[in-house]
C-alpha positions in Angstrom: -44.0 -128.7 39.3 -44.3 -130.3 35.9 -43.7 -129.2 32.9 -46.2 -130.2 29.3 -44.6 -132.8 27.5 -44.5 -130.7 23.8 -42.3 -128.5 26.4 -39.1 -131.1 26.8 -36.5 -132.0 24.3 -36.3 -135.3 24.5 -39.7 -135.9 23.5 -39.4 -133.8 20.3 -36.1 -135.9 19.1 -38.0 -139.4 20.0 -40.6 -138.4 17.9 -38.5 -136.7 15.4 -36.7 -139.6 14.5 -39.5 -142.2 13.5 -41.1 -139.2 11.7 -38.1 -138.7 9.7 -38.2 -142.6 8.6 -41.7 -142.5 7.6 -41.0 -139.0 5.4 -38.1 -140.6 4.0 -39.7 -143.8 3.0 -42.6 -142.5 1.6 -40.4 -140.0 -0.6 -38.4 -143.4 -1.6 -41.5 -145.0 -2.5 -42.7 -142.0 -4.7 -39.4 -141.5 -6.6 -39.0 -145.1 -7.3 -42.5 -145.2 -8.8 -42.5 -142.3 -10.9 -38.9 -142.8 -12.5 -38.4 -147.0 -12.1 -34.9 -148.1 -13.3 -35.2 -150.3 -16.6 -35.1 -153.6 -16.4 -32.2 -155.6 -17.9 -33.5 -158.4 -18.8 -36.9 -159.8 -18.7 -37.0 -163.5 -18.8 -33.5 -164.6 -18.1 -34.0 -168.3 -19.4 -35.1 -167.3 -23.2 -32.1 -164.7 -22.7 -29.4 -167.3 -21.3 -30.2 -169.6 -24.5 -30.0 -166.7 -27.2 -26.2 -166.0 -25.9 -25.2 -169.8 -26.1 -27.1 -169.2 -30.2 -24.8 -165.8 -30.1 -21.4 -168.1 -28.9 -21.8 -170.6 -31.4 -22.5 -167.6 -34.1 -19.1 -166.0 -33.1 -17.3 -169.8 -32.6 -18.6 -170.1 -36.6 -16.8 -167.1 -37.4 -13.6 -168.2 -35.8 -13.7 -171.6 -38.2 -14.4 -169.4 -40.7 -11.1 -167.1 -40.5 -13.2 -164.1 -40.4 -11.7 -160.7 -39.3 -12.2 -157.4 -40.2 -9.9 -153.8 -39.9 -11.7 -151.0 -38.8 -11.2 -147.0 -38.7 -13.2 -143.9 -37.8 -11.6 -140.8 -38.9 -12.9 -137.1 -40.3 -16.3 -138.8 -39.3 -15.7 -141.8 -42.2 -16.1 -145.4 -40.9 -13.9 -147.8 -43.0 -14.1 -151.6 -42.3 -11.7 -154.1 -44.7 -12.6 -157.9 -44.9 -8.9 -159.1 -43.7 -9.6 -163.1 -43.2 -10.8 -164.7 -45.6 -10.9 -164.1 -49.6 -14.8 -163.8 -50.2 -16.9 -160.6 -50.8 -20.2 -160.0 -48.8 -22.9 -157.7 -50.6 -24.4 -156.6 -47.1 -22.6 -155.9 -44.0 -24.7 -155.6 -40.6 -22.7 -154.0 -38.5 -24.1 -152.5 -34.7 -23.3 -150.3 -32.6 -23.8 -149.8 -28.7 -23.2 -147.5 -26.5 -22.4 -148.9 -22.8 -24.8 -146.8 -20.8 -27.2 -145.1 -23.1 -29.2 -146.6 -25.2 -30.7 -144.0 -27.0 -27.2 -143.0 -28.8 -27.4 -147.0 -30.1 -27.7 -147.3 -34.2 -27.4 -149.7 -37.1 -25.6 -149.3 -40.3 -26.1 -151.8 -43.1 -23.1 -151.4 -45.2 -22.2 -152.9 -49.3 -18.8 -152.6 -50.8 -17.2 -149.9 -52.1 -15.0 -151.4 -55.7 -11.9 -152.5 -53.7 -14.7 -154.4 -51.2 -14.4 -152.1 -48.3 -17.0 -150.8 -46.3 -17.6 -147.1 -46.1 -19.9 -145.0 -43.7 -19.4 -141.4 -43.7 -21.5 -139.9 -40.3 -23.1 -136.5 -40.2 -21.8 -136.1 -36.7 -18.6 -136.9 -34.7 -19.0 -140.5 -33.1 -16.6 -140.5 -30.4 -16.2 -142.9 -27.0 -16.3 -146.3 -26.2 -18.8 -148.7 -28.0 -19.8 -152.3 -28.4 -19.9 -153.5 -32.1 -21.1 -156.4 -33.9 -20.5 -157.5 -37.3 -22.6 -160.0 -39.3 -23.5 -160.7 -42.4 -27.0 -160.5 -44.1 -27.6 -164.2 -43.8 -26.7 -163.2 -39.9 -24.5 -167.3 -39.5 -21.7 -165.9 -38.2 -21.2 -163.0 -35.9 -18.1 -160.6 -34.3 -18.5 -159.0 -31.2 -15.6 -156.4 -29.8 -14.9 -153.5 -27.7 -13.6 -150.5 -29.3 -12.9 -146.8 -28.7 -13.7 -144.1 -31.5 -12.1 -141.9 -33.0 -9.5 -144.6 -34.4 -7.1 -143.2 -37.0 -4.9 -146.3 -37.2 -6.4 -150.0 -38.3 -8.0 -152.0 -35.6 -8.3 -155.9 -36.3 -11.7 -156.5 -35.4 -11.8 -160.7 -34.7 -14.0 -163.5 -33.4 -13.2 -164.3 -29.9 -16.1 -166.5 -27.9 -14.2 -165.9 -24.6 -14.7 -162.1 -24.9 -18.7 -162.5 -25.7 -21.4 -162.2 -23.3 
């Protein structure tokens, strides 16, 4: 006596399991079209030659003896000129955030009397961040790594190893 095949086990889990593959790759292929992932970096070649324009920008900066102090505290951003003697009437100075770009902004800063740079923020800035400081004819550029709040100095300086 035999028994239907939609009856037996083992033809429900040999089925099952090739089903299960083709459910799970067409909800893949959904998901990864509604929501794609950014892309990092469009056309790696042009991208490749702007850093080696962004190295020799931060290797100028070295020659030049530039270096900066920096502090964020009670929500007031204070950068001193510490290398060399010469004012700047614009400071360009960037910051990013390592995983969100949305929280990313730009603060174009002139000289208080005593030539520092003042900022004062509506809201707390607080975390890790990538900065960049230039100056408005943008020859020379600083790239570091810092963490905010910072209630002591930090000596922002020009290092080309550091910079990607």
């Amino acid at each position: 006596m035999k028994t239907p095949w939609y009856k037996e086990p083992w033809a429900w889990l040999v089925f099952f399991l090739p089903f299960s593959a083709v459910v799970a790759g067409i909800a893949t292929f959904i998901i990864a079209n509604n929501d794609p992932d950014d892309l990092v970096v469009g056309d790696y070649y042009k991208k490749g030659k702007a850093i080696n324009l962004q190295l020799s920008k931060i290797k100028h900066a070295q020659k030049l003896g530039m270096r900066f102090s920096l502090k964020l505290i009670d929500n007031e951003l204070v950068v001193v000129p510490t290398g060399i003697e010469k004012t700047f009437p614009l400071l360009n100075v960037n910051f990013y955030h390592p995983t969100q770009e949305e929280k990313d902004f730009y603060l174009a800063l002139t000289p208080d009397g005593n030539g520092h740079f003042r900022h004062q923020f509506e809201q707390s800035i607080s975390g890790k961040w990538k900065l960049t400081i230039a100056p408005f004819e943008n020859h020379w550029k600083i790239d570091s790594t810092i963490t905010l709040p910072q209630s002591e100095f930090i000596e922002i300086k020009p290092t080309p190893s550091a910079a990607n």
